[in-house]
C-alpha positions as CSV (number, residue, x, y, z in Angstrom):
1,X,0.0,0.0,0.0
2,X,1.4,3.5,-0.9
3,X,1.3,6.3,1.3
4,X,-1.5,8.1,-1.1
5,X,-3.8,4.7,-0.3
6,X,-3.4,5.1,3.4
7,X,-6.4,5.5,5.1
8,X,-6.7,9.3,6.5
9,X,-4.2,9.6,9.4
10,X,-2.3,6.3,9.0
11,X,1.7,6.3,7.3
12,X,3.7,4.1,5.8
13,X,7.3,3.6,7.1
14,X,9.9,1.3,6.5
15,X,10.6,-1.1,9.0
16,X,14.2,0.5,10.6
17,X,12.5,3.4,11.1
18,X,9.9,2.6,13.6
19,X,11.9,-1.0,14.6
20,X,15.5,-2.0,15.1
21,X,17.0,-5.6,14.0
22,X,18.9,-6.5,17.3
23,X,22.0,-9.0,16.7
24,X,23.7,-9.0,20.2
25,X,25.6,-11.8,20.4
26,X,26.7,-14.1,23.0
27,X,29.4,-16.5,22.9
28,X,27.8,-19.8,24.5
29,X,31.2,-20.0,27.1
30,X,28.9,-17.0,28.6
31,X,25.5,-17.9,28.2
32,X,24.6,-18.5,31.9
33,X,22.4,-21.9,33.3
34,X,19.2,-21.8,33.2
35,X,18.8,-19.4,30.2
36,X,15.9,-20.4,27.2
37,X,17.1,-20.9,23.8
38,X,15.0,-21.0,21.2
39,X,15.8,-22.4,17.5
40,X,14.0,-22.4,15.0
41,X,12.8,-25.5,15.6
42,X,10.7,-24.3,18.7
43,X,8.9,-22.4,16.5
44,X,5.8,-23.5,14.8
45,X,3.9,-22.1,11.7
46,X,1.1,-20.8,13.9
47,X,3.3,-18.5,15.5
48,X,3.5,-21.1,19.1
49,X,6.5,-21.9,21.0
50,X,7.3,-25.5,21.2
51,X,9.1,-26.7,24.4
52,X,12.1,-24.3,24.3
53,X,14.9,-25.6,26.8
54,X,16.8,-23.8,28.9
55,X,20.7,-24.5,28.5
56,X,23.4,-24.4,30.7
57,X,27.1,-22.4,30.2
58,X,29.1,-24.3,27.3
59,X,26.0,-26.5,26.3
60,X,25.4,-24.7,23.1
61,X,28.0,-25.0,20.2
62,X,28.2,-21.2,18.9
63,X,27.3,-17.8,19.3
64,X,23.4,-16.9,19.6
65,X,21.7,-14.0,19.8
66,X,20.3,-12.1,23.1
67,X,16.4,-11.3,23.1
68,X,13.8,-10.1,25.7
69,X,9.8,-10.3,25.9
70,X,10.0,-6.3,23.8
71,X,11.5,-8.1,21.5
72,X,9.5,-10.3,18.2
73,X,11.3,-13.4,16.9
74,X,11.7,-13.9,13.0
75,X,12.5,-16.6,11.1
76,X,15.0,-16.0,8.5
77,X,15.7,-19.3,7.3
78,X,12.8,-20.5,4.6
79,X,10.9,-17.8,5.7
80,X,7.4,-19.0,4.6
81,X,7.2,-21.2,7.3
82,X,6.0,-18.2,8.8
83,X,8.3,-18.6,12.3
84,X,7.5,-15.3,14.0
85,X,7.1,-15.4,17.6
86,X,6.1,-13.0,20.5
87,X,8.3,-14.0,24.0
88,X,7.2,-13.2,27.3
89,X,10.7,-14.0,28.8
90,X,13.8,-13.3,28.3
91,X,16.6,-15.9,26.5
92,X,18.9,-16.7,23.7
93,X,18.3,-18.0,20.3
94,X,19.6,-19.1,16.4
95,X,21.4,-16.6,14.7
96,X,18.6,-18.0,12.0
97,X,16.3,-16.3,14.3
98,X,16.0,-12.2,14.0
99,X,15.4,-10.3,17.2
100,X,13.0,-7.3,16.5
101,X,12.7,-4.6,18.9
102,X,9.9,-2.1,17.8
103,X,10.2,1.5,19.1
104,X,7.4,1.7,21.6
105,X,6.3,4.9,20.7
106,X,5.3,4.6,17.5
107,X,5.0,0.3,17.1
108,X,3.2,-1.6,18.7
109,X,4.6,-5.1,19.3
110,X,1.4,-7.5,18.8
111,X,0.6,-5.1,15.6
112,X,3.5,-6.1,14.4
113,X,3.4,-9.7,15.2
114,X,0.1,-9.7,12.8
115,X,1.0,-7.6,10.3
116,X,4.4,-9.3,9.1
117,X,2.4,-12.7,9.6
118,X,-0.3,-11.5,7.1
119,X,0.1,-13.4,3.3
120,X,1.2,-10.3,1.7
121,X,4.3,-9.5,3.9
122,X,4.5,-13.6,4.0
123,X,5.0,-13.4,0.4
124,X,7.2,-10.4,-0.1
125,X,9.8,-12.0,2.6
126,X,9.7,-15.6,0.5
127,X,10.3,-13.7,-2.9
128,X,13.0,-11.5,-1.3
129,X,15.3,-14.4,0.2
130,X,18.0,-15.6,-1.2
131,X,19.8,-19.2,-1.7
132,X,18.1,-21.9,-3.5
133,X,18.6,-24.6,-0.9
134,X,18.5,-23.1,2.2
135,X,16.6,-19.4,1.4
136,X,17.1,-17.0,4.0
137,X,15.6,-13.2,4.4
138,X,18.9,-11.0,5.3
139,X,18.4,-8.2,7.9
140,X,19.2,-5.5,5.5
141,X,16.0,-6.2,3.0
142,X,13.9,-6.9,6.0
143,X,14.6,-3.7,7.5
144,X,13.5,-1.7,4.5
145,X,10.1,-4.1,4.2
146,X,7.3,-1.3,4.2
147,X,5.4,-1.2,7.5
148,X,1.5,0.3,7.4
149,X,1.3,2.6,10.5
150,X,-2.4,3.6,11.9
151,X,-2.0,5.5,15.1
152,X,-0.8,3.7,18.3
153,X,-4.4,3.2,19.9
154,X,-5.7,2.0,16.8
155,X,-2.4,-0.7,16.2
156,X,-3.1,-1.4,20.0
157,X,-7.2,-1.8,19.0
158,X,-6.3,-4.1,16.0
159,X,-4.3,-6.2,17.7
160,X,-6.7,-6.8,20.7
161,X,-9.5,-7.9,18.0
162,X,-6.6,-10.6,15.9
163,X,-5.5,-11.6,19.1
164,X,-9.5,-12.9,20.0
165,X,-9.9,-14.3,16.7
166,X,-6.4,-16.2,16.7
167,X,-7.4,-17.4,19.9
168,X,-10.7,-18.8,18.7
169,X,-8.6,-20.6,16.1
170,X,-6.2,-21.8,18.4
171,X,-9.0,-23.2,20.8
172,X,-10.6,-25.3,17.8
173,X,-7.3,-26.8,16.8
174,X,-6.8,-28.1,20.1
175,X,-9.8,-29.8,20.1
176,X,-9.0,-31.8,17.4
177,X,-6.0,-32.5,19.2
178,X,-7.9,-33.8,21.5
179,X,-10.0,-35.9,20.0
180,X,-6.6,-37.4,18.2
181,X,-5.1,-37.8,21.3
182,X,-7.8,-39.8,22.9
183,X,-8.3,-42.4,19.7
184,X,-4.3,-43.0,20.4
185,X,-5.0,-43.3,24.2
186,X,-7.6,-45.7,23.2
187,X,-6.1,-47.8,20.8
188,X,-2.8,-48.1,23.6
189,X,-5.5,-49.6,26.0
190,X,-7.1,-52.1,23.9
191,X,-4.2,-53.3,22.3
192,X,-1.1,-52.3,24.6
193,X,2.1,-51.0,22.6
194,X,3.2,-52.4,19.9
195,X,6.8,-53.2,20.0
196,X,6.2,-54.6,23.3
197,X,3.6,-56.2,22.9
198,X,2.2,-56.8,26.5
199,X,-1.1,-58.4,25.4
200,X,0.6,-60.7,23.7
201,X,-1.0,-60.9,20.9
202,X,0.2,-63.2,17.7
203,X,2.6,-61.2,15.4
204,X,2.6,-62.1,11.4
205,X,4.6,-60.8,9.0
206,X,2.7,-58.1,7.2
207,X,2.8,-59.9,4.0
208,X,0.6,-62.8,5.5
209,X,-2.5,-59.7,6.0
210,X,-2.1,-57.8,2.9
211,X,-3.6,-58.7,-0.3
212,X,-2.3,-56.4,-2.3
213,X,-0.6,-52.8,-2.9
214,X,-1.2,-50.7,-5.5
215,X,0.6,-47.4,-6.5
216,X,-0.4,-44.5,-8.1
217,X,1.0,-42.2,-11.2
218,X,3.9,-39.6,-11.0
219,X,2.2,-37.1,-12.9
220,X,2.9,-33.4,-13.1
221,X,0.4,-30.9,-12.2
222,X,-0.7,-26.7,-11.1
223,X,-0.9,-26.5,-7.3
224,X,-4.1,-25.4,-6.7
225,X,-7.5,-26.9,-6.7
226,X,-9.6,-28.9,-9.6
227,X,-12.3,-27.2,-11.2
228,X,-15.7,-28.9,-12.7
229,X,-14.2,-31.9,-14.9
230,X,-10.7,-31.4,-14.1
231,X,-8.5,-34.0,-12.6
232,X,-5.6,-33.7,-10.0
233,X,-3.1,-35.9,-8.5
234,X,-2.6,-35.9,-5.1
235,X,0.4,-34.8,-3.1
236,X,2.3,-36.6,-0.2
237,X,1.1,-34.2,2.2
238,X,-2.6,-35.7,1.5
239,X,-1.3,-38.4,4.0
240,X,1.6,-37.0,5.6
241,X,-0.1,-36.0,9.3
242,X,-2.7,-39.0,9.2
243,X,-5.6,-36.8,8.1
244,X,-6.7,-37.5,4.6
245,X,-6.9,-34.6,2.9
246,X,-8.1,-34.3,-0.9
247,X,-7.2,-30.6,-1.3
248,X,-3.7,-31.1,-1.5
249,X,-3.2,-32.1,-4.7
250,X,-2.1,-30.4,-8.5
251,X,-4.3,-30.6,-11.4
252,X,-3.0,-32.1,-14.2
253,X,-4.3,-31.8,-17.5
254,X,-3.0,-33.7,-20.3
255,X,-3.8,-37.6,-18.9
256,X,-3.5,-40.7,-21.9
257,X,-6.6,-41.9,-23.0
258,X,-6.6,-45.0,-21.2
259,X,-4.2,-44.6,-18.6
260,X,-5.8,-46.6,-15.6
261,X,-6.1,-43.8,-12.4
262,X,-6.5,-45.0,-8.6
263,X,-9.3,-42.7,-7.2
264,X,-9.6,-43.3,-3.4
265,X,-12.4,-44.6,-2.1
266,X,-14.0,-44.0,1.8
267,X,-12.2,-46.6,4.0
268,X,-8.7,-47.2,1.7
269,X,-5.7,-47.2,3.6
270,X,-3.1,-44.9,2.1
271,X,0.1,-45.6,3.0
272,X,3.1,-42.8,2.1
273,X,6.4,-44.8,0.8
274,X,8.7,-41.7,0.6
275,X,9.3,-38.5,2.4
276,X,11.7,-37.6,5.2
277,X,12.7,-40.1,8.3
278,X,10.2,-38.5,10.6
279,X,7.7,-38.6,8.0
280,X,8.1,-41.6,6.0
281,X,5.6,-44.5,6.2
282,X,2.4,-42.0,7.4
283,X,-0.9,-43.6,6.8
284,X,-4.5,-42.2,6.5
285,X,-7.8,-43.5,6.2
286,X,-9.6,-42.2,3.3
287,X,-12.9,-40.2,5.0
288,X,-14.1,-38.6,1.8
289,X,-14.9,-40.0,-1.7
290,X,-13.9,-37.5,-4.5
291,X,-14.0,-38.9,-8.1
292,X,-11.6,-36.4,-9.3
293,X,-8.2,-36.8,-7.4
294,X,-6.0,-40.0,-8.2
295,X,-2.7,-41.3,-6.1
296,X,0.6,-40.9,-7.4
297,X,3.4,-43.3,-7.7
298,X,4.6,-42.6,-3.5
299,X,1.4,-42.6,-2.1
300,X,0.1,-46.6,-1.8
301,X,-3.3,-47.9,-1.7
302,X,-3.0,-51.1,1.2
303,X,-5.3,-53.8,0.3
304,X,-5.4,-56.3,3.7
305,X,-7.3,-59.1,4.1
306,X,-10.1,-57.6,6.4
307,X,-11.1,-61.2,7.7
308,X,-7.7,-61.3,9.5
309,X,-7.0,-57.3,9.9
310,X,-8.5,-54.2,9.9
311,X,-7.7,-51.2,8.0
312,X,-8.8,-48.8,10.9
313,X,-6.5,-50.4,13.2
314,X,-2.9,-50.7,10.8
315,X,-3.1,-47.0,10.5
316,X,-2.9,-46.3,14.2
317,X,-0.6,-49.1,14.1
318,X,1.8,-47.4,11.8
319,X,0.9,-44.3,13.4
320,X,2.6,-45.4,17.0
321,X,5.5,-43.4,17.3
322,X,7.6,-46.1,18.0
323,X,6.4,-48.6,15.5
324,X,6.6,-45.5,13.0
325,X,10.4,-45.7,14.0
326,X,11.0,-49.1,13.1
327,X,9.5,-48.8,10.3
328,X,11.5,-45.8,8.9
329,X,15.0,-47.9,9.5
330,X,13.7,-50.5,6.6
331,X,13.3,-47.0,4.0
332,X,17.0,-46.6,2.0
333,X,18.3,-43.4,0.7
334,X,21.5,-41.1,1.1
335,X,19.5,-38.3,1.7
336,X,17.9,-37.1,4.8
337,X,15.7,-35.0,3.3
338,X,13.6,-38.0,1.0
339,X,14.1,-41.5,1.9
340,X,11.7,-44.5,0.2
341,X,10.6,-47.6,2.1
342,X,10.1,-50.6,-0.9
343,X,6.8,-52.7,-1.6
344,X,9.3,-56.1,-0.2
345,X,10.4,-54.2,3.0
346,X,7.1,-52.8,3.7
347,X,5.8,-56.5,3.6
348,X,8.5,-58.0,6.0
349,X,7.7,-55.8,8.8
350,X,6.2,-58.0,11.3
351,X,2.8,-56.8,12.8
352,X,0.7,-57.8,15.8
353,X,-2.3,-59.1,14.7
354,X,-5.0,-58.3,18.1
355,X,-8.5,-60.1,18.4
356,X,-10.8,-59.4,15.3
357,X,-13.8,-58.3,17.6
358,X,-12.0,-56.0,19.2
359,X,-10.5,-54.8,15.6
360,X,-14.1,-54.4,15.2
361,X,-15.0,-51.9,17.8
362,X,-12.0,-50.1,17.2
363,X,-12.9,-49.4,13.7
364,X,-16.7,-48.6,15.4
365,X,-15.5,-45.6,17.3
366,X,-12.9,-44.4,14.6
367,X,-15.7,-44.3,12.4
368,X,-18.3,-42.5,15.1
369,X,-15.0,-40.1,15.6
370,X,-14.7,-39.2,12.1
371,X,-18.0,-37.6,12.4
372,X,-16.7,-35.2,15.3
373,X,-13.8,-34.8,13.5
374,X,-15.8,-33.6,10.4
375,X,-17.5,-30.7,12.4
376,X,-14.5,-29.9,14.2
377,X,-12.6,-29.5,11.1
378,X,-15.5,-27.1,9.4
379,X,-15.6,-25.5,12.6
380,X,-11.6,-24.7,12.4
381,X,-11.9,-24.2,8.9
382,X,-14.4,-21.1,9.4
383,X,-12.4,-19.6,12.1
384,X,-9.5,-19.4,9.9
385,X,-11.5,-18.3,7.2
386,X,-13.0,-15.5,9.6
387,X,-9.3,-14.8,11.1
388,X,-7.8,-14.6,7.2
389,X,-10.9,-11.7,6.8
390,X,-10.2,-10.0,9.7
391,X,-6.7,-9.9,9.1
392,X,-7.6,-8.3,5.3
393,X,-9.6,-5.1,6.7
394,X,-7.8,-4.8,9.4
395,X,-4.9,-3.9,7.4
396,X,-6.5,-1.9,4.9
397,X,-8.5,0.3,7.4
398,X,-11.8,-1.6,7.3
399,X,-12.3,-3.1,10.6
């Protein structure tokens, strides 16, 4: 926005004029115990902490940067991950990590916490870093990023009205944590862990309970939705957090005549056979039947014999933490960052194989879950779409 489409009474500044970029650096010999370090990886997308440690003298290997709760935390490294934080306490972090320290008097801090969050700014950060592996924003460009300026009551006023909406958002996706956490607490007490296998139940290899697995088509698409007619393929990340989710997938246009497509069905198991360690072998249970998205060569439709095993119950099988570890050790690769797990090693893993009627209620309550988990989801889905609007006139002078 330029200064002649401000609203009446608001500015636009760059960001060094109304912030400073704060690197004060600390070797770690002088970092003293009990200080919190954040890295980037205690930073999530949604703008949360997660679990940052505290450290003691000589624990960390280099120099980090000094911060305080003034201060607002940004992500340089791959910076549409969107890792901007707001502390409350005082620490250490990353050097990938900016420390911004808005000038009180004409900034506020939650204001701009929202405002570099927003798509636009999201955006302008992503197409402005540099390095084609490892992109990072540098200080310098950042500090000239424009910066829209309504008067400090009103930045105060906007932030108070994000920070209810976010929070409404944030309350929904914990409920469907929820409600994932207690079909894993479930499934631990009817069928005990795993790799331990306490219940002792009768272990087969997992060729003996699958009939067959089928892969899909490597086919190259546009990310973004299919319209009326159109078909897409779908992307890893329709399995990769155990949720199946149509959307993510590319339309493709020019498909042979007859070449034969795997459509999904309700009640598949999809099974991911490459991505990274931590994410390799994810499973999902298809919940929706669309007739115009197809799998692609590393996602795998699992066929098992449902007289013996349960489809419901191998993917919170291969969704235990633990058994997902095994798992990932049979996938080869010299990278970290895409390993593949074959059809022959996926069928050597061996698998407990727990009482059919109990299978059965298992796959009862999954089923009676997926219908909360429908509503939650819509519900989630309209607060983010309510936040997203928000967001929009809030920074254009319309809220």
């Amino acid at each position: 926005m330029t200064k002649e489409q401000c609203p009446k009474g608001w500015a636009v500044k760059p960001l060094k004029k109304v912030a400073e970029i704060q690197r004060k650096s600390v070797s770690a010999a002088k970092i003293e115990s009990g200080t919190m370090y954040v890295g980037l990886e205690h930073i999530d997308g949604s703008g949360s902490f997660v679990n940052p440690p505290t450290v003691d003298t000589g624990e960390l290997a280099s120099t980090k940067f000094v911060f305080g709760p003034d201060h607002l935390l940004y992500g340089k490294l791959r910076p549409y991950l969107k890792k901007i934080v707001r502390p409350s306490f005082p620490g250490v972090c990353s050097t990938d990590i900016l420390p911004i320290l808005p000038d009180k008097g004409v900034l506020d801090k939650n204001y701009l916490y929202y405002y570099l969050r927003q798509a636009t700014q999201i955006n302008l950060a992503t197409a402005r870093a540099t390095g084609a592996n490892l992109p990072r924003l540098s200080p310098k460009i950042l500090s000239e990023f424009p910066v829209l300026l309504p008067p400090l009551p009103e930045q105060k006023r906007i932030a108070a009205i994000l920070d209810k909406a976010d929070a409404i958002r944030r309350k929904r996706q914990e409920a469907i944590a929820l409600a994932d956490t207690f079909l894993r607490s479930v499934f631990l007490k009817m069928f005990g862990d795993p790799v331990t296998n306490p219940m002792g139940w009768g272990e087969r290899p997992f060729d003996d309970v699958v009939l067959n697995i089928v892969g899909g088509w490597s086919a190259k698409g546009e990310d973004r939705l299919p319209q009326i007619e159109e078909m897409a393929v779908l992307k890893v990340s329709a399995v990769t957090y155990g949720v199946y989710r149509p959307d993510k997938c590319k339309v493709v246009e020019d498909i042979p005549k007859n070449k034969k497509l795997i459509i999904p069905q309700v009640g598949d198991l999809l099974f991911s056979r490459a991505n990274t360690r931590q994410l390799v072998a994810a499973t999902c249970i298809v919940t929706e039947a669309r007739e115009n998205v197809f799998l692609p060569d590393k996602l795998w439709r699992i066929d098992c014999d449902k007289d013996l095993i349960l489809p419901e119950y191998i993917k919170f099988l291969f969704s235990h933490p633990r058994f997902r570890e095994q798992m990932s050790h049979h996938a080869t690769g010299t990278s970290g960052s895409m390993l593949n797990i074959s059809k022959q090693k996926l069928l050597e893993v061996v698998v407990p194989v727990p009482d059919y009627e109990k299978q059965k209620k298992f796959a009862e309550l999954f089923w009676k879950m997926d219908s909360l988990f429908s509503k939650l989801h819509g519900a989630h889905k309209d607060s983010n779409n309510n936040f997203s609007s928000l967001q929009q006139r809030a920074f254009r002078g319309d809220l």
